[in-house]
FIGU-172174 format. One record per residue (C-alpha): residue number from 1; x, y, z. Coordinates in nm, 3 decimals. Layout:
{k = NUM	x = X	y = Y	z = Z} $
...
//
This chain:
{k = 1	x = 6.337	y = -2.416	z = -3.321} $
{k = 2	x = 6.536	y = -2.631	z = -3.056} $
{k = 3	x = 6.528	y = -2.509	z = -2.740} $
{k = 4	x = 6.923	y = -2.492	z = -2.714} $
{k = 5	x = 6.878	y = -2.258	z = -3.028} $
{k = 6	x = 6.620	y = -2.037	z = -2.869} $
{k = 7	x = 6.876	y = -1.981	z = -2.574} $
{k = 8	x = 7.153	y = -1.934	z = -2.823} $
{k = 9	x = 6.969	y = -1.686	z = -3.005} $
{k = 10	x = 6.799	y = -1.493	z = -2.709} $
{k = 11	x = 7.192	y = -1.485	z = -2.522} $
{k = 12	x = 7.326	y = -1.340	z = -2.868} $
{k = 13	x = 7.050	y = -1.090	z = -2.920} $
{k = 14	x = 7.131	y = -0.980	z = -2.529} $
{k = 15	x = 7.455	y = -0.989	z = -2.560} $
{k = 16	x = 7.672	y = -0.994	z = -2.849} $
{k = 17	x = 7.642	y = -0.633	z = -2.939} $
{k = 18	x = 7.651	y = -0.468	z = -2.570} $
{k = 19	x = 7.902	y = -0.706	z = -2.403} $
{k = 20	x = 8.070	y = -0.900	z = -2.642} $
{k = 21	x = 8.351	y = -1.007	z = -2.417} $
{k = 22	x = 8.065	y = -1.174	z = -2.188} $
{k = 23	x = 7.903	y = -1.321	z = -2.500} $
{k = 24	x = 8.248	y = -1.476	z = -2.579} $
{k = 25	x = 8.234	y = -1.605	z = -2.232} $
{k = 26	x = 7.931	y = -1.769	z = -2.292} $
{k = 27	x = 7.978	y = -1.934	z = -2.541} $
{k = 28	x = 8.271	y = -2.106	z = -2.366} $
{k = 29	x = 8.004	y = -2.192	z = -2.083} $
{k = 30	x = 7.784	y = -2.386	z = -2.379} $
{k = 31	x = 8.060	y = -2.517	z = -2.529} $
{k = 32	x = 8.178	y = -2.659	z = -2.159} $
{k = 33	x = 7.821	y = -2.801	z = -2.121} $
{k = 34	x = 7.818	y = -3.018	z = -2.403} $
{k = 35	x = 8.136	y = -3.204	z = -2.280} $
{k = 36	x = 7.905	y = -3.337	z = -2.016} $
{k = 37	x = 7.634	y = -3.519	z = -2.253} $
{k = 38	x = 7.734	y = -3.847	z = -2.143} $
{k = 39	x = 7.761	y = -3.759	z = -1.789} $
{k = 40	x = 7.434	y = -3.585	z = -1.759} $
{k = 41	x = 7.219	y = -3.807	z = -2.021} $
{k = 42	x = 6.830	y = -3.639	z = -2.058} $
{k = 43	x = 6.962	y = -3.375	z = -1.858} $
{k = 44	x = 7.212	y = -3.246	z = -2.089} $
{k = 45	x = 7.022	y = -3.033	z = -2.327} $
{k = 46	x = 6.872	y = -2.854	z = -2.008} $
{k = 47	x = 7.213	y = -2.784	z = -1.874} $
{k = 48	x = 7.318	y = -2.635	z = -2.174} $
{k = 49	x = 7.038	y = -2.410	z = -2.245} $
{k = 50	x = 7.132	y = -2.295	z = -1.849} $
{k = 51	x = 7.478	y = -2.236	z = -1.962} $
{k = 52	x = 7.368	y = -1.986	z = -2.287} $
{k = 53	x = 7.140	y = -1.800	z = -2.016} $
{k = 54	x = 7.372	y = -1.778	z = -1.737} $
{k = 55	x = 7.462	y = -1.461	z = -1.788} $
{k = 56	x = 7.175	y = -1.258	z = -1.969} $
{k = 57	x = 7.095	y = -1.032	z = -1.662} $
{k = 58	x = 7.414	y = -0.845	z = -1.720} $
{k = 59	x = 7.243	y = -0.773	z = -2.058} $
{k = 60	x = 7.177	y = -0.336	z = -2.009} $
{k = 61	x = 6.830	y = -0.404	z = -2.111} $
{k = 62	x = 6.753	y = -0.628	z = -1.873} $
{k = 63	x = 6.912	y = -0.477	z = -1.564} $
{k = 64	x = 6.688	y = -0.397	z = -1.229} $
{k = 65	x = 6.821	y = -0.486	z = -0.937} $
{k = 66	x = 7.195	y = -0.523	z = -1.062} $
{k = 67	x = 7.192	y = -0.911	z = -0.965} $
{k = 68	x = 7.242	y = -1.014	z = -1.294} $
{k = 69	x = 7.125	y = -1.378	z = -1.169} $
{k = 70	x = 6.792	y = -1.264	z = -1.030} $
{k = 71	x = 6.766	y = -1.021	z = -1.328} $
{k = 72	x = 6.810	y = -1.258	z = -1.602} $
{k = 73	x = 6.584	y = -1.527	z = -1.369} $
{k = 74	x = 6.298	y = -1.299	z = -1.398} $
{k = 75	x = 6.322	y = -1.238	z = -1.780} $
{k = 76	x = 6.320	y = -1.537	z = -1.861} $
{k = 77	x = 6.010	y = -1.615	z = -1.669} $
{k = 78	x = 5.868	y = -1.279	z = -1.732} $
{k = 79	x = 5.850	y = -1.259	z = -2.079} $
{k = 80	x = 5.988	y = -1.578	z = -2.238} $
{k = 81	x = 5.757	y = -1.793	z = -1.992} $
{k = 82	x = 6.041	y = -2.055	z = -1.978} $
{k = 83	x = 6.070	y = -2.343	z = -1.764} $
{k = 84	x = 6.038	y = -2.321	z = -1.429} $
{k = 85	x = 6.388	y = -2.507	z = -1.339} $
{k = 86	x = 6.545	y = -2.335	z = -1.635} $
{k = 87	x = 6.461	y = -2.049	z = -1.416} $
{k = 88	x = 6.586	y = -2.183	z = -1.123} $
{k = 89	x = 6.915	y = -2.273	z = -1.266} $
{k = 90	x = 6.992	y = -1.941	z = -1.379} $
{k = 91	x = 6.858	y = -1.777	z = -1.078} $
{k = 92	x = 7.094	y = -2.007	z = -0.875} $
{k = 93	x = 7.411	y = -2.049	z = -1.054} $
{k = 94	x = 7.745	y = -2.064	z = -0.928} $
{k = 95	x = 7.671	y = -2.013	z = -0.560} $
{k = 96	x = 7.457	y = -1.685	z = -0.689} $
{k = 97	x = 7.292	y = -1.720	z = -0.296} $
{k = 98	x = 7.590	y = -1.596	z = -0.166} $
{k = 99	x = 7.620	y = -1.301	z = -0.350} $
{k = 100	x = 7.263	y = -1.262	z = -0.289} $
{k = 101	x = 7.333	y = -1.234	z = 0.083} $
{k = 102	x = 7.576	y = -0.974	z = 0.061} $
{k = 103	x = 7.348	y = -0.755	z = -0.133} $
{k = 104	x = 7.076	y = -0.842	z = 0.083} $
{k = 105	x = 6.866	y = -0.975	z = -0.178} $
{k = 106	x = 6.888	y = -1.388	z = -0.072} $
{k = 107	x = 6.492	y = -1.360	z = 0.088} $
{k = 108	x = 6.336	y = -1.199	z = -0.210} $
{k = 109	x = 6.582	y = -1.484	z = -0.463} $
{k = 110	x = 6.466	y = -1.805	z = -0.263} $
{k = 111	x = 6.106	y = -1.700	z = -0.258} $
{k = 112	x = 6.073	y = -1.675	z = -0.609} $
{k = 113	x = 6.333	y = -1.914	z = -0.730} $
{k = 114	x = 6.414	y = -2.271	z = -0.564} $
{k = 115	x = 6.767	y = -2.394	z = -0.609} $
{k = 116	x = 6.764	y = -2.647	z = -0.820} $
{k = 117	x = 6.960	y = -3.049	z = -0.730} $
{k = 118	x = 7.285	y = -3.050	z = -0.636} $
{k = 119	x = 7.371	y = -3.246	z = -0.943} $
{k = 120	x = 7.261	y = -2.966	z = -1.185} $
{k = 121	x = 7.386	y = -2.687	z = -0.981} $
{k = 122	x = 7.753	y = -2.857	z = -1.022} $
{k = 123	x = 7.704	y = -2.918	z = -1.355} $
{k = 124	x = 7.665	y = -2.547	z = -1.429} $
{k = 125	x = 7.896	y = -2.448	z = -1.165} $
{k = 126	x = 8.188	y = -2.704	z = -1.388} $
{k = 127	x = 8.116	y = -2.516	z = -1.679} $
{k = 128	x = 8.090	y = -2.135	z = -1.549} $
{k = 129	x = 8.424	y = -2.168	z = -1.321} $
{k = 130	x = 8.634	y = -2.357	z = -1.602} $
{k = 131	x = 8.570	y = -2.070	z = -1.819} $
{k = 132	x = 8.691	y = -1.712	z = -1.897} $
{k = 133	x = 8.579	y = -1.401	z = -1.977} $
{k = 134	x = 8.708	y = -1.438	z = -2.304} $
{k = 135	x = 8.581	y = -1.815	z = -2.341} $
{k = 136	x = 8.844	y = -1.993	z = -2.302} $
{k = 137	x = 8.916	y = -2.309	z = -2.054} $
{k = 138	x = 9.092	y = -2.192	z = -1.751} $
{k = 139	x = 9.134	y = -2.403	z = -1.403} $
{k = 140	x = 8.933	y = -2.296	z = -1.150} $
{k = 141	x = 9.152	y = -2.199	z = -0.928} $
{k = 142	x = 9.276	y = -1.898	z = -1.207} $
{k = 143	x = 8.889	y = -1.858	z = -1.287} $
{k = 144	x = 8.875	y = -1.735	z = -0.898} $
{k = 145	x = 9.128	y = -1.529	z = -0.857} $
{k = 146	x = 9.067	y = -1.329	z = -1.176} $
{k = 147	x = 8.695	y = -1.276	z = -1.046} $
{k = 148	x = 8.898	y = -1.147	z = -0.759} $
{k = 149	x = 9.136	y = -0.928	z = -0.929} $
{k = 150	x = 8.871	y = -0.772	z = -1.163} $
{k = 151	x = 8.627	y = -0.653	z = -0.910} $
{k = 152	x = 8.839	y = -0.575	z = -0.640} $
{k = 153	x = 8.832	y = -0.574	z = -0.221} $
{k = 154	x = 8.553	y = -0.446	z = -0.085} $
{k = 155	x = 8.305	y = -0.556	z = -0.382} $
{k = 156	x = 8.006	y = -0.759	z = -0.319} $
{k = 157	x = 8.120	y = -1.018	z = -0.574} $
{k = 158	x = 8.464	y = -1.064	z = -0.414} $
{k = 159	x = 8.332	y = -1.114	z = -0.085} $
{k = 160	x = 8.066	y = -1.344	z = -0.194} $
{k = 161	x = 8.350	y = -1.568	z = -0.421} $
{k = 162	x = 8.585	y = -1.534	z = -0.080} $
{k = 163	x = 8.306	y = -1.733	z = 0.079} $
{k = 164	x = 8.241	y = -1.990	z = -0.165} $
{k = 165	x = 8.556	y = -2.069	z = -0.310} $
{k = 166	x = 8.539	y = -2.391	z = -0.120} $
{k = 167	x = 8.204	y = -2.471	z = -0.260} $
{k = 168	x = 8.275	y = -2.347	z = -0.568} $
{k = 169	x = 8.635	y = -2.573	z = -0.601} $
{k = 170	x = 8.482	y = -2.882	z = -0.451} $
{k = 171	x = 8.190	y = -2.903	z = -0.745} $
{k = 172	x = 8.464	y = -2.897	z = -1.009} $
{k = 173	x = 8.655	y = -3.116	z = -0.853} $
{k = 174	x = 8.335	y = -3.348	z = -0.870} $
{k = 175	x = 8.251	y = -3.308	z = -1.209} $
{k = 176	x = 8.611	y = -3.385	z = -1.288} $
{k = 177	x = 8.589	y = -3.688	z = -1.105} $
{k = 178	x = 8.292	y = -3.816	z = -1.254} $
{k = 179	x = 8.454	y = -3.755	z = -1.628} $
{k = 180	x = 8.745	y = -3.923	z = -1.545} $
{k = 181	x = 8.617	y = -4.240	z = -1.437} $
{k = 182	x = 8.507	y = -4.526	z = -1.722} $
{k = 183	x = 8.154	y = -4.620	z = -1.798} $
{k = 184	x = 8.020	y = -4.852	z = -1.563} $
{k = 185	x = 7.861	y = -5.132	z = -1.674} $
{k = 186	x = 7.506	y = -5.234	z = -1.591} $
{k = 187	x = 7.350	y = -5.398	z = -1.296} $
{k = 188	x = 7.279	y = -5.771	z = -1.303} $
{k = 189	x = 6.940	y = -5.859	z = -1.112} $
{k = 190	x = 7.008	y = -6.052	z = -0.753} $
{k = 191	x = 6.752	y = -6.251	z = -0.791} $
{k = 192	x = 6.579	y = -6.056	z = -0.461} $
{k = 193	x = 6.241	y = -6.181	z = -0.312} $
{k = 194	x = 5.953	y = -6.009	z = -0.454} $
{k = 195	x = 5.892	y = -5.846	z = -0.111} $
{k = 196	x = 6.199	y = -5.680	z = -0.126} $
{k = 197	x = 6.243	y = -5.309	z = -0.222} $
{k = 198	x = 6.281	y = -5.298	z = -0.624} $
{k = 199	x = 6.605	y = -5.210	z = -0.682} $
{k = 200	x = 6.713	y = -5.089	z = -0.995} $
{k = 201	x = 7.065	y = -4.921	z = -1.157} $
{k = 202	x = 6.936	y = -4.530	z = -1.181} $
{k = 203	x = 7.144	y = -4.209	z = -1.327} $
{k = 204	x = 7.365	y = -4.098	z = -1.084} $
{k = 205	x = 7.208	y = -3.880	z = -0.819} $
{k = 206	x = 6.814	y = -3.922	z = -0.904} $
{k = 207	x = 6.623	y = -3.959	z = -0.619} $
{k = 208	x = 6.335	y = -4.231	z = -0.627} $
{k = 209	x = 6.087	y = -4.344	z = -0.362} $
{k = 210	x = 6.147	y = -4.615	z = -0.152} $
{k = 211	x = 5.815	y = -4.775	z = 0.062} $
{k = 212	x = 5.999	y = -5.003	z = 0.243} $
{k = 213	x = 6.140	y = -5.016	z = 0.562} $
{k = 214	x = 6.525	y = -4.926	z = 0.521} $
{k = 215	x = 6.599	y = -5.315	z = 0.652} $
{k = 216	x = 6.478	y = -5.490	z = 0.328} $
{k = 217	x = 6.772	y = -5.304	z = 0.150} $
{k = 218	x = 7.049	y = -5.403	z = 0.368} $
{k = 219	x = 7.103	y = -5.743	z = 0.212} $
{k = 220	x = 7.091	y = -5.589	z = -0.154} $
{k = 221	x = 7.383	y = -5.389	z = -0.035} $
{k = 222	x = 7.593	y = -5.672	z = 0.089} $
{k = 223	x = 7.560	y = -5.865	z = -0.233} $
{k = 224	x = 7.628	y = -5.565	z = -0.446} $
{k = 225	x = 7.948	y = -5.469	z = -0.235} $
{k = 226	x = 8.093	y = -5.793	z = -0.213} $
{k = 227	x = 8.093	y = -5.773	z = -0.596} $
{k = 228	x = 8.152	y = -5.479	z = -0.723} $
{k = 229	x = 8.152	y = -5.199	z = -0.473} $
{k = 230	x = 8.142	y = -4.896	z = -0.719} $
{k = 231	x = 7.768	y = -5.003	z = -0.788} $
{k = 232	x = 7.636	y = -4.933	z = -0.447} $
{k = 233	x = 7.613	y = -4.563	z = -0.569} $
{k = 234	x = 7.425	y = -4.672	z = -0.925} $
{k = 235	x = 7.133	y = -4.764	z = -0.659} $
{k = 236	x = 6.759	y = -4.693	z = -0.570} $
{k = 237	x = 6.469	y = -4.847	z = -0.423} $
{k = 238	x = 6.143	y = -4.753	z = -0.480} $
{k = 239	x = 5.789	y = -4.866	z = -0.438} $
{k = 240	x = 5.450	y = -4.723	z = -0.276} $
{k = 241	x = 5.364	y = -4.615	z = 0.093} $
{k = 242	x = 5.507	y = -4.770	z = 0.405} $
{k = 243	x = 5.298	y = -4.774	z = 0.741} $
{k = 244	x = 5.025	y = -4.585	z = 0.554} $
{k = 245	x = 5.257	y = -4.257	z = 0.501} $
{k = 246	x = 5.313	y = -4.020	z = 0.199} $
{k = 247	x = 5.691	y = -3.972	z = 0.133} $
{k = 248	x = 5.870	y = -3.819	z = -0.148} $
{k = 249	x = 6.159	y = -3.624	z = -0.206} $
{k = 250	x = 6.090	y = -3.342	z = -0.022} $
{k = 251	x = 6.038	y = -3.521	z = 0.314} $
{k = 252	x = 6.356	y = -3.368	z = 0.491} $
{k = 253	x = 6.366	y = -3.642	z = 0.799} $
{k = 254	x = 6.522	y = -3.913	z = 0.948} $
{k = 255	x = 6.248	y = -4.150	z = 1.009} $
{k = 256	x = 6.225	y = -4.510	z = 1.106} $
{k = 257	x = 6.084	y = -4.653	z = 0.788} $
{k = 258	x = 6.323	y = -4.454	z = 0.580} $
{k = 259	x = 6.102	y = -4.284	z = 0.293} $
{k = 260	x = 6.332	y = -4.176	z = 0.023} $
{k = 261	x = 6.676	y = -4.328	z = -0.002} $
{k = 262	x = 6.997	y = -4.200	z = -0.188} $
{k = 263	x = 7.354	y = -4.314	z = -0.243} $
{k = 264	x = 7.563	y = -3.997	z = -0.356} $
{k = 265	x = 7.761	y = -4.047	z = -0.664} $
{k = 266	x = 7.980	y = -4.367	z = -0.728} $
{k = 267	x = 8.193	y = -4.451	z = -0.448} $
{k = 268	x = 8.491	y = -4.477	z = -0.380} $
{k = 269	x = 8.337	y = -4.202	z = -0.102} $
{k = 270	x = 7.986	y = -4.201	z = -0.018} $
{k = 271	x = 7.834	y = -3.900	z = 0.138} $
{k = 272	x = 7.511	y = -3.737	z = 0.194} $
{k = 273	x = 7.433	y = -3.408	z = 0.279} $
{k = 274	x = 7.071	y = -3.274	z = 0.323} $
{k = 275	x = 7.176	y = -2.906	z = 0.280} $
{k = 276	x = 7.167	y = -2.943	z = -0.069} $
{k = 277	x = 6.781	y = -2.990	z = -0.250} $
{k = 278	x = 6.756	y = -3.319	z = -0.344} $
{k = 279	x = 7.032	y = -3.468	z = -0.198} $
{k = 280	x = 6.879	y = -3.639	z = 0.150} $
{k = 281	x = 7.050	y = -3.762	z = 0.419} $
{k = 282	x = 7.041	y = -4.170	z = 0.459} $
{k = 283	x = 7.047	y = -4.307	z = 0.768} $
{k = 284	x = 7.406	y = -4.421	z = 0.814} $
{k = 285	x = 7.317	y = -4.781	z = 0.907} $
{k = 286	x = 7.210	y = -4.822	z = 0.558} $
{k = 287	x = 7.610	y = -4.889	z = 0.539} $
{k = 288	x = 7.726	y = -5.108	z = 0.808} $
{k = 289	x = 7.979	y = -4.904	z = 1.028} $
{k = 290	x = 7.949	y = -4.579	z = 0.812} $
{k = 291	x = 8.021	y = -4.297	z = 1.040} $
{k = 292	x = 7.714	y = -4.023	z = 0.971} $
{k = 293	x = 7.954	y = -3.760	z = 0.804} $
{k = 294	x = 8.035	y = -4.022	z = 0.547} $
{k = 295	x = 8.307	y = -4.319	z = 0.437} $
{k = 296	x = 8.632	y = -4.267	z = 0.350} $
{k = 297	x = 8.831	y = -4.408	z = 0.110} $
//
């Protein structure tokens, strides 16, 4: 069996039957996550699979703490041994931290469940907040308030959505974005020195290694912005150790010799923000006048 059939079939065996309205919701969510195949490439099937398991912990048999993220988390690492980042998705999705917080449960969800990359996180949040209860596509904005409406003042849920609205609005605008634009075509080699950084065109938003001082990428840059400025964000460098030092994505610092390097989606706007797993900040002379907050259209 496919994996995106064993999460079909495990969300309708939890769900159908004992809350068929949130069943019909999730199958909106799946069918939302395969309009993003050709946005998400290799990790498409993943975010699907996410999307049928979103919602499982509401599922009665499942319920413990009442945190339908955390509940349906732990399931699905409990007894269907899945995936760690499957895990993590689900555990995570759609701001679920927040929520967390105001049920006091955020230590107890971060220690056994790392948020997953910004990039994914979106993803799921595009196709949880454009969908409702019943399944069908709704704006986000709408998606909001009826979360607001349906729970009420006072709830947990309602205060948590009060306080990430923003966060929540902002991803689907993103996503919406990044649909909207046309396929960009593929990067032409510069013909760089062989001392240079390797530079390649990557997926949008991977994070690679780069061993080089943050200097040998500057005039890579300039050649690719003079041309065709939309590419800087299709860019990576990579290679081995620099000044005899370890780096890798989870190396949360500034440094000298910058370690890992990443341009945030496409540009027209670049922007970094090292709040978010996976997405770390660059040092802003990597752009020549780029304020550190980011650049503007």
């Amino acid at each position: 069996m496919e994996i995106a059939e064993w999460a079909e079939s495990t969300a309708h065996e939890l769900l159908k039957d004992a809350l068929p309205r949130r069943w019909a919701h999730t199958q909106g969510v799946a069918a939302k996550a395969r309009t993003l195949s050709d946005l998400l490439g290799e990790d498409a099937e993943l975010v699907e699979v996410a999307a049928w398991l979103h919602d499982i912990g509401y599922a009665p048999d499942l319920r413990d703490t009442g945190f339908h993220p955390l509940d349906g988390a732990r399931y699905l690492r409990d007894v269907e041994d899945a995936a760690p980042l499957l895990c993590r998705m689900v555990a995570h999705h759609s701001c679920a931290l927040t929520e967390a917080e105001e049920r006091g449960l955020a230590a107890e969800l971060v220690r056994e469940f790392r948020p997953p990359s910004r990039r994914l996180a979106e993803s799921l949040i595009y196709c949880d907040m454009t969908t409702s209860p019943d399944g069908q596509p709704v704006g986000v904005g709408d998606r909001l308030a009826e979360i607001r409406q349906r729970y009420g003042p006072g709830d947990a849920v309602t205060r948590a959505i009060a306080r990430s609205a923003p966060t929540l609005e902002a991803a689907v605008r993103r996503v919406e974005d990044r649909l909207a634009r046309p396929a960009r075509r593929s990067v032409r080699s510069c013909g760089l020195k062989d001392d240079l950084a390797d530079v390649r065109a990557v997926a949008p938003f991977q994070v690679v290694v780069d061993s080089h001082s943050h200097r040998s990428v500057h005039p890579v840059l300039t050649q690719f912005s003079d041309r065709y400025p939309a590419d800087i964000g299709r860019l990576a460098a990579r290679g081995g150790v620099t000044a005899g030092r370890m780096g890798g994505q989870e190396d949360r610092e500034l440094l000298p010799d910058l370690t890992v390097a990443c341009v945030e989606d496409y540009v027209f706007r670049v922007a970094v923000d090292a709040n978010y797993a996976g997405d770390l900040a660059v040092d802003a002379t990597l752009f020549l006048g780029l304020a550190p907050s980011g650049l503007s259209d």
